[in-house]
N, C-alpha and C positions, 0 to 999 in steps of 0.2 A: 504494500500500500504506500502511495506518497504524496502526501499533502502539502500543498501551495498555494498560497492565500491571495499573491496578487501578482503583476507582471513580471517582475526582475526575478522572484522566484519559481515560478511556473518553467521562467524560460531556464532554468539553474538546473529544474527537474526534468526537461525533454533531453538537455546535453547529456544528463545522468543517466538516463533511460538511454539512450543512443550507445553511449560507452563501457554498461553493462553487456548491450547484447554485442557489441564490437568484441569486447575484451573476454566474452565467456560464450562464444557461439555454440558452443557443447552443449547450452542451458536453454529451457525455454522459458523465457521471464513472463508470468502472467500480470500485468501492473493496473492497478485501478485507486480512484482517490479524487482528488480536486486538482484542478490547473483549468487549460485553458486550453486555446490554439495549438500553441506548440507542441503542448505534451502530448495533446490529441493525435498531432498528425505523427509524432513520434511512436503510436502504438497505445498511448492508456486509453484504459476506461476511466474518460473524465463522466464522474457522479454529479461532481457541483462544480459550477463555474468561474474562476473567480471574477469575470466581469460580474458578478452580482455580488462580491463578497471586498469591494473597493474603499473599505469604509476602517477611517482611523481619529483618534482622539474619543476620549470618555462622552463627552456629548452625542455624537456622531451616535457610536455604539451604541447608545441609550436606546437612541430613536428607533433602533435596526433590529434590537433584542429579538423577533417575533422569528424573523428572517435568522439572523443570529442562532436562534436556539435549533428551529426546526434542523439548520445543515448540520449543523452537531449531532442530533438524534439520527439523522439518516447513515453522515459519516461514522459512527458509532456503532452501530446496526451493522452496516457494511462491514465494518473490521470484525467485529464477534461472530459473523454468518461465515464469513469468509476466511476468515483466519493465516493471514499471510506470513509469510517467515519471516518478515521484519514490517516495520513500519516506520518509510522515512519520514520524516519531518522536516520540510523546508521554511527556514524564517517562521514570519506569521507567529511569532509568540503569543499573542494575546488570544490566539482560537489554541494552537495546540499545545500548549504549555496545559491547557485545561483537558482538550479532550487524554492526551497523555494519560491521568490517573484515571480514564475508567479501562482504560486500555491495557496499561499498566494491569490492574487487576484482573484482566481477564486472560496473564498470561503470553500476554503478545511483546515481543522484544522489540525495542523502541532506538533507533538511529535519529540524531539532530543533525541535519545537516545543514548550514552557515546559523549557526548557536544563536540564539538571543542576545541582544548585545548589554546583558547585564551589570558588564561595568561599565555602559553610559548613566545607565537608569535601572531601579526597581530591583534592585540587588535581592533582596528577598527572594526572587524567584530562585534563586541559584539553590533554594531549600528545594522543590519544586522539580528542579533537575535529577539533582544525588537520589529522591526515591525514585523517579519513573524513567529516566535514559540511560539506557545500557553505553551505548557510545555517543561523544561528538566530533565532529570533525570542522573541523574550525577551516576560515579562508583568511585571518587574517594573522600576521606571526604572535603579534603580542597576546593573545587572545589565549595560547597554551599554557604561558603561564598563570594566565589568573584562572584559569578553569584548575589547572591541579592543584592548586593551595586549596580546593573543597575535595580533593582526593577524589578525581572527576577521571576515567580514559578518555583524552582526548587526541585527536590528530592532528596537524598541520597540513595541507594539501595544496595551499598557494590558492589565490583569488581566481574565481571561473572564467571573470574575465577578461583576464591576459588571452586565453583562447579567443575570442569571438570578438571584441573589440578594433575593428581595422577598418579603415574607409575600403570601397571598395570599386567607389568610381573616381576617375579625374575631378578636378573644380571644372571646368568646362563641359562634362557629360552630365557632373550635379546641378551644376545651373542648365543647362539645356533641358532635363528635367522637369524641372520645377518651375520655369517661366522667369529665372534670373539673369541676372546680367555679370557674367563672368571676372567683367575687369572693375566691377564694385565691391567694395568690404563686404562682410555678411556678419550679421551678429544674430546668436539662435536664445532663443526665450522657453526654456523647459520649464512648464509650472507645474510638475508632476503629474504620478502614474494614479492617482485616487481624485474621485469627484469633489471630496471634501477639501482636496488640497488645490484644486483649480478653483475653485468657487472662492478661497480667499487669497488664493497668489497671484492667479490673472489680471483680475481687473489691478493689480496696482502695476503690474508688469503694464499694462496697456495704458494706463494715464501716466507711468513714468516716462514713456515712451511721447505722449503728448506735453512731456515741459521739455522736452530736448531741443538745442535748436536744430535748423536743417542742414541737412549733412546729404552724404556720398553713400552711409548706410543702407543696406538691405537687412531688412528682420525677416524672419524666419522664424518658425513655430512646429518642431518636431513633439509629432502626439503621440504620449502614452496609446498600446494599442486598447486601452481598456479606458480609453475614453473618448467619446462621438465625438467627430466634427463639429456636430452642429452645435454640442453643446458651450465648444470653446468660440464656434462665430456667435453665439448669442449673449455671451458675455462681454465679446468685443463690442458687437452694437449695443448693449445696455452703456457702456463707460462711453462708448463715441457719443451717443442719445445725451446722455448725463452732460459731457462737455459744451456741444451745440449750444445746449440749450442755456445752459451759464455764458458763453461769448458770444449769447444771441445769432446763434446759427454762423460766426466765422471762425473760422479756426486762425488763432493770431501766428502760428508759426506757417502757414502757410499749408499747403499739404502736407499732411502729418503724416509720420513714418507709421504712427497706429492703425490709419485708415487705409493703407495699402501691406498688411502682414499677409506672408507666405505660408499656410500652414503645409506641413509637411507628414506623410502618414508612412511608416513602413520605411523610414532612413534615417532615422536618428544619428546614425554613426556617423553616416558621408556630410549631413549637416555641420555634427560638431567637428570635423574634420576641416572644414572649409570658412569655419567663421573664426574671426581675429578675438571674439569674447561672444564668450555662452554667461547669459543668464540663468542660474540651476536650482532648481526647487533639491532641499538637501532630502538626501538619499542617493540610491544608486549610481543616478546619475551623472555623481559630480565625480565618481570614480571615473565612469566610461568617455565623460570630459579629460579628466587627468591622463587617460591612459591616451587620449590621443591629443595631448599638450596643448590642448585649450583654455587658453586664462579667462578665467572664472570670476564669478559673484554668487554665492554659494547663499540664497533665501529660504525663509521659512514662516509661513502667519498657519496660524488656526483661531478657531472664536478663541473670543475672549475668558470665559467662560472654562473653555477646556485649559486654554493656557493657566490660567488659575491653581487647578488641580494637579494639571501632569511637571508644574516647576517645580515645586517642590521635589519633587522625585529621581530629577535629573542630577546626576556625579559629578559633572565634567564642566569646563567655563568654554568650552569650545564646540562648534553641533556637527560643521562639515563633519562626514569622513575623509575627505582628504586632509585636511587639517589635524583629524583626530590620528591618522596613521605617520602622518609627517610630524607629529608630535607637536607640534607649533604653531602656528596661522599664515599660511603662505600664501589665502586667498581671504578677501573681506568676507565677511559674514553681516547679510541685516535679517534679525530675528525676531521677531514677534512686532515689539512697537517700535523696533527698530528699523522695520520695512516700511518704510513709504513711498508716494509716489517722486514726493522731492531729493530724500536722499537715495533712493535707488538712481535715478536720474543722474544727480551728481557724482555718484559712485561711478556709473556707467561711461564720464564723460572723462573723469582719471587717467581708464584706462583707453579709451576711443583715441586721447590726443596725446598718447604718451609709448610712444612704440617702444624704448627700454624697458616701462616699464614692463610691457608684455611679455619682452624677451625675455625677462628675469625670471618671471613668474611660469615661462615656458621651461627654463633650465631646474627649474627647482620642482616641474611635476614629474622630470625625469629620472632626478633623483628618486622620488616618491615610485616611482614605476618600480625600480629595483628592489626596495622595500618589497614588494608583493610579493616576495617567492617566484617559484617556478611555473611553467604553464602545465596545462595537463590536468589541472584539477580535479576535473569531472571524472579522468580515468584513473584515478588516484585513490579519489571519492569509490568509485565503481569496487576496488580492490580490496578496501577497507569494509566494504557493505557486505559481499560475499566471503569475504575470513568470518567478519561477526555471526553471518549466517553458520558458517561449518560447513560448506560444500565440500564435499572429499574431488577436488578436481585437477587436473595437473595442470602446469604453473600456469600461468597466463604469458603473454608477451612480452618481452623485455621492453620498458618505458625506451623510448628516442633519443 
């Protein structure tokens, strides 16, 4: 069984499915659980979606509990009818950290694979772990050792996406593409892979975009695949609506770089590949930025409300991942009320007219690249799932 609660992990669990049945062709992997597209096409039986399961912060969750509970009960069902030789776990700690203990009890051996990231936040859970995970397998280095100070098996395997991470077209074939103009800047605006996190990072990404002045810039709008088109143009026309109508229908900069954005669906990589600064909702993303030496502005809002609740909770004075692995802050961070539309603007404009600066912060995500370990993750991962199982099989293929 392997569960995956939303896009960056979904797609973490099709490589993994792929490089089980690569690395153990002897086997016949039966695999079912939650994901999405990928896993799907990969071979699972996808049970539950996670396009309907995009939903993060205490508030959010409140609202969702009915949907919430019911994919628990079915997923739960599924694993006791079915009873698999293991049960990965991908991310998604706040669903499987819980389904775990009935799972736990009912006998079924329990694999974590990319861990909770319990020394950002909510330490407590690490109680949580020690009774119900047999193994984890970790993607980031520092991460082994604070798992065995709880007297934890863990593994190191190197980050997934050292593998898959790479543009894959020219600037010239991406712009022809997309309807771009090849010999203009490009700057890409990722407002995250969950509804709730578009719904408060967008519209400020889009009116910071309306105080900038006019430029040479091309924006760009690479979409989570777990969130509609439509829903990010009808965000845009609320902020555009909103602005109108305060400068009585002129726009004083002229035509506004907000009212001409390129959304982009299925290219995220060859985007941040091609643009001089990514705008990045933190998470994932700011990795797969980093890995392809994209100087960054590393965002994050949620309601108010939830931010209340979940600050407390938080360990750490720093949110990026890239920041958090580089140990340091080598890209700005504006977090919570620290996002707005004026200083995201002014942030953005730093780096827009400061090409060293770029350059620096281009040399220092290279550094941060070698930080990640080795590539292969997933077949690594693969290696470590099937030992924990006990298959009596002869070896597998010597890594590359």
């Amino acid at each position: 069984m392997m569960l995956a609660g939303e896009a960056s992990g979904e797609r973490h669990g099709a490589e993994l499915i792929e490089a089980l049945r690569r690395e153990y062709p002897q086997l016949e992997f039966e695999i079912f659980g939650s994901g999405g597209v990928a896993m799907r096409q990969a071979g699972a039986d996808v049970l539950v979606d996670v396009r309907e399961l995009g939903i993060f912060g205490m508030v959010e969750t409140a609202t969702a509990l009915g949907k919430i509970y019911r994919t628990f009960r079915h997923l739960r069902r599924a694993a006791i009818d079915r009873r698999p030789d293991a049960v990965i776990m991908i991310d998604w700690p706040e669903f499987n950290l819980r389904l775990a203990r009935p799972l736990k009890r009912a006998g079924l051996r329990i694999i974590y694979y990319i861990s909770p990231q319990i020394w950002a936040w909510r330490r407590y859970r690490v109680r949580t772990i020690r009774r119900t995970v047999d193994r984890l397998i970790v993607i980031l280095p520092f991460e082994v050792d604070f798992y065995r100070q709880f007297g934890l098996t863990v593994d190191f395997v190197g980050h997934p996406l050292l593998d898959v991470v790479r543009a894959t077209k020219d600037r010239r074939a991406f712009c022809h593409d997309h309807g771009l103009d090849a010999a203009r800047p490009i700057i890409s605006l990722l407002p995250g892979s969950r509804r709730s996190e578009l719904k408060h990072i967008f519209p400020v990404m889009v009116e910071a975009l309306l105080r900038l002045p006019p430029s040479n810039a091309q924006f760009v709008v690479p979409l989570a695949p777990t969130i509609p088109r439509s829903w990010a143009e009808r965000l845009q026309a609320e902020v555009m609506g909103r602005w109108a109508s305060m400068a009585d229908g002129e726009d004083p900069n002229g035509r506004s770089p907000a009212a001409t954005l390129t959304f982009v669906e299925q290219d995220t990589h060859n985007a941040l590949a091609h643009s001089i600064l990514a705008v990045v909702a933190s998470g994932t993303a700011t990795l797969e930025a980093a890995l392809l030496e994209t100087p960054m502005i590393i965002v994050y809002r949620s309601s108010s409300l939830n931010w209340f609740l979940v600050r407390p909770l938080l360990h750490v004075d720093t949110f990026g991942m890239v920041n958090l692995v580089a140990g340091r802050k080598i890209v700005p961070e504006l977090i919570q009320y620290d996002l707005t539309p004026d200083r995201l603007a002014r942030t953005m404009l730093a780096f827009i007219d400061d090409e060293p600066k770029r350059q620096a912060v281009k040399e220092e995500l290279r550094q941060l690249k070698r930080r990640l370990g080795p590539g292969q993750a997933a077949r690594r991962a693969a290696r470590l799932i099937v030992e924990t199982i006990g298959c009596q099989l002869d070896s597998p293929k010597p890594a590359s």
